[in-house]
N, C-alpha and C positions, 0 to 999 in steps of 0.2 A: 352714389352716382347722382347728377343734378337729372330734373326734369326731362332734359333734352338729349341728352346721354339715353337715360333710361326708354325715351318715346324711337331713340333710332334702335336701341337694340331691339325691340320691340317689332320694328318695322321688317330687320334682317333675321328675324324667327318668324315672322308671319311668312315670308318670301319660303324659310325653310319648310316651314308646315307646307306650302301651297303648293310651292313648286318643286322645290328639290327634292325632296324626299320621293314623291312621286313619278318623275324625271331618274330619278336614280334606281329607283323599282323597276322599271319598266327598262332594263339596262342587265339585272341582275336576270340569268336564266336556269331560276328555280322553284318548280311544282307550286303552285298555291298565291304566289305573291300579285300574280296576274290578279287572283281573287282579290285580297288585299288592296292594290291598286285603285279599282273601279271601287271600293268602299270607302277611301280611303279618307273623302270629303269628309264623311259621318265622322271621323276621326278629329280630321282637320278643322272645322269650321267650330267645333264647341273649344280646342282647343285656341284657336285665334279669340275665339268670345271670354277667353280667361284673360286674357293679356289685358281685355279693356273693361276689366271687371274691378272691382274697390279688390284691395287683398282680402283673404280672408274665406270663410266656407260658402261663401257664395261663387268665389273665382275658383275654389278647389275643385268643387264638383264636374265643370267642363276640362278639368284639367285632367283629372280623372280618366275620362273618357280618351281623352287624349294620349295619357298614358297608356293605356289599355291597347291603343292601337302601335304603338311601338314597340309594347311587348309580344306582341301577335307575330311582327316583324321579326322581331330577337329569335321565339321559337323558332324560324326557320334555320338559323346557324346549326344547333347541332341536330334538327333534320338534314341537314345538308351535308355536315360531315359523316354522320351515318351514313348518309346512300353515296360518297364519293369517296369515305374512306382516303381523304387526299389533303394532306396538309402541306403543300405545293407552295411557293411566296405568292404567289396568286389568288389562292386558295385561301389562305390566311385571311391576308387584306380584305376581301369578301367575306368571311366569318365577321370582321372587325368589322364592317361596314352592317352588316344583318345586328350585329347587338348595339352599337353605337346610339341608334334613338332612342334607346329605352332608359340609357344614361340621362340624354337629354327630358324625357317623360318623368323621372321621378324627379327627379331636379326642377324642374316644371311646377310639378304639383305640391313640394316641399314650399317653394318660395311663393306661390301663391296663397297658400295657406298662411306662410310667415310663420313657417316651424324653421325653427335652424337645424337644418339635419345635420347630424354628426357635429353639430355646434357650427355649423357656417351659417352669415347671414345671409338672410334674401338676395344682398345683391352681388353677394359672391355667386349662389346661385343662378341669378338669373342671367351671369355673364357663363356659366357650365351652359346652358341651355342653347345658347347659337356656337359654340364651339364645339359640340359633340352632335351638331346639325351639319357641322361644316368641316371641322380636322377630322372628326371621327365618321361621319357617314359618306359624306362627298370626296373626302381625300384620301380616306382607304378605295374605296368603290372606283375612283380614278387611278389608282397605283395599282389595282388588280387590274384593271381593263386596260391599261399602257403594256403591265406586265406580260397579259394572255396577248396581248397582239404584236410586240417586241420580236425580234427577231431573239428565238428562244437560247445562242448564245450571249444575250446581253446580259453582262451582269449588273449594269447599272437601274437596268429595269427589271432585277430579282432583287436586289438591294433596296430599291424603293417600295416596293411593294411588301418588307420587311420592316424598313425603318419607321413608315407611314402609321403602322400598329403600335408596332413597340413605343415611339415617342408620342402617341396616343397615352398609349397605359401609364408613361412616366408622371408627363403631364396630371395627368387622375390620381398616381400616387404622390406626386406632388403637393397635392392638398390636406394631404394627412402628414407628408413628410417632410415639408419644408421648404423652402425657395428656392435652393440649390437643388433639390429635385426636377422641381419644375422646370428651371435654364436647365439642367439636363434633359429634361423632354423634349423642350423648346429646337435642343441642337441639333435631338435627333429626329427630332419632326419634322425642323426646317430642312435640313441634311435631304431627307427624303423627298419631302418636296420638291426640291430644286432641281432631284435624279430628275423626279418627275418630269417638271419642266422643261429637264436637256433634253432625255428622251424623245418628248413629246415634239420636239421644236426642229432637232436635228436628224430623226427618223422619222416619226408616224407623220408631221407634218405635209415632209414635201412628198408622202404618196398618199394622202390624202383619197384624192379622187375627186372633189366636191369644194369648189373656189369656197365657199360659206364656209362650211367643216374645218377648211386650212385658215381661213382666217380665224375662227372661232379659236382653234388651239391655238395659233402665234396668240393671240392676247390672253391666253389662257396660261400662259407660258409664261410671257413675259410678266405679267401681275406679280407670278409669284417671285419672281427674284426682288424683289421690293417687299411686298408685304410680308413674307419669314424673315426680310432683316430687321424689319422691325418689330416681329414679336422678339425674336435676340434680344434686341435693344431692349425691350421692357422687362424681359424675364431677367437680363442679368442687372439689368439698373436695381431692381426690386432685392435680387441676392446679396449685390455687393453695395449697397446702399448709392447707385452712383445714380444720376440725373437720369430720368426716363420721361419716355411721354407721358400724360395722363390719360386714364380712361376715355376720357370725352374725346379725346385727340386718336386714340387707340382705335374705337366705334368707327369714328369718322374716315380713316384711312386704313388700316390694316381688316377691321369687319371689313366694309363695303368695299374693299377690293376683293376680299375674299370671296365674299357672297356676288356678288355680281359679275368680277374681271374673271376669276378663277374659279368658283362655284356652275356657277349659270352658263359661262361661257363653252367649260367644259364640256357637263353636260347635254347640252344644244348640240356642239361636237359629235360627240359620240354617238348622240340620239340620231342623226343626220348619217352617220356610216352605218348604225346597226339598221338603215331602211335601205340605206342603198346596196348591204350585203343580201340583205334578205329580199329586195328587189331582183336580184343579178342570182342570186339560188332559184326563185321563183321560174324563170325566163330560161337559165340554165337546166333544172328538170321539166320543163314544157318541150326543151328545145329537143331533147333528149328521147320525148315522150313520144313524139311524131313519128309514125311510119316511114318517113324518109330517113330518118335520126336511126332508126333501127333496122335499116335494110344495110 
């Protein structure tokens, strides 16, 4: 990757460290993470200080740290499934989302150091590291939360909250298996996505509640039918040897749509309904609570 390549990826993993991850915690409703959360800067901030570090055991050590706090994260997937016993398409996606940064943390700290793990170099790796911020933390974490609030006969939103995982994990066996793996992840990633985005556009939009909230999802939506066509387009150029964009071009329009149209937008979204649900419960058990309410 040239200079400028490398400085935006750079930019849309700082944004994941700072904001999304944290954004997407505070979204997930399970024991301990609230803790995690308010720590989560101590995580974050030596982690951002490695990206602007020379490579090497001086950038490792904050990366480290960084690492650590993802893995902290990951623990909680199978606390999770022990006390829920519920492997539900919803369910899943959120497991997916709980281990997802830790992928991105050793990958992290592998390419900082400038070890080729499993024989990949650095900047294979440092392209794992905003992809498993963003298809695997943010885009599972959103396929569960469309799926849990879908109208529970929907199978397009059990489907995506299925496929969002699964072409996760392709995508990762991909890299040990080949390119044709990978456009298979890619189909099934994108696939899910885009339920995503029907879902999201043609149900949970227009009941909203919250003019911000619905606009937040329409662009949240809409980003994605653009940006999975063109990972298509790269993963199969790359398989079948045909014309694809290049990286730099990749960063530039399918990341930063991701991370911003589709990542952040989300997000905000959902951050904005789960106040105004737990506003309208709050008002609703007060309302309840009153002597007039109980006569």
């Amino acid at each position: 990757m040239g200079k400028g390549t490398t400085e935006l990826v750079d930019l849309l993993v700082l944004l994941g460290m700072g904001a999304v991850v944290p954004l997407g915690l505070a979204l997930i409703d399970e024991p301990g993470l609230a803790r995690i959360r308010r720590l989560w800067p101590l995580a974050a901030v030596p982690g951002a200080l490695s990206l602007w570090l020379p490579r090497g055991a001086l950038a490792a050590g904050p990366a480290v740290v960084y690492a650590l706090g993802t893995l902290a994260i990951a623990l909680h997937a199978p606390l999770r499934l022990a006390r829920t016993r519920s492997l539900a398409p919803a369910e899943i996606a959120v497991l997916t989302a709980l281990a997802a940064p830790s992928v991105a943390g050793v990958a992290l700290v592998a390419e900082r150091s400038g070890y080729p793990l499993f024989g990949f170099e650095p900047h294979i790796l440092a392209l794992t590291v905003p992809h498993f911020h963003y298809a695997g933390f943010t885009a599972a974490l959103v396929a569960g939360l469309v799926c849990r609030t879908a109208d529970p006969a929907s199978r397009p939103a059990r489907c995506a909250a299925l496929s969002v995982p699964a072409g996760t994990l392709l995508v990762l066996a991909g890299y040990f298996l080949g390119n044709w793996w990978q456009f298979a992840g890619a189909l099934v990633l994108a696939t899910g996505m885009w339920l995503v985005g029907l879902v999201t556009w043609r149900e949970l939009r227009p009941r909203a509640g919250d003019a911000a909230a619905a606009r937040l999802l329409a662009v949240s939506s809409a980003v994605l039918a653009v940006t999975m066509l063109l990972a298509l387009w790269w993963a199969l150029g790359r398989a079948a040897g045909l014309p694809h964009p290049t990286l730099t071009w990749m960063a530039a329009t399918h990341g930063v749509g991701n991370a911003l149209g589709f990542a952040l937008c989300a997000l905000l979204a959902w951050r904005r309904l789960s106040a105004d649900r737990t506003a309208t419960a709050r008002t609703e058990t007060a309302r309840t609570a009153t002597p007039e309410a109980r006569r």
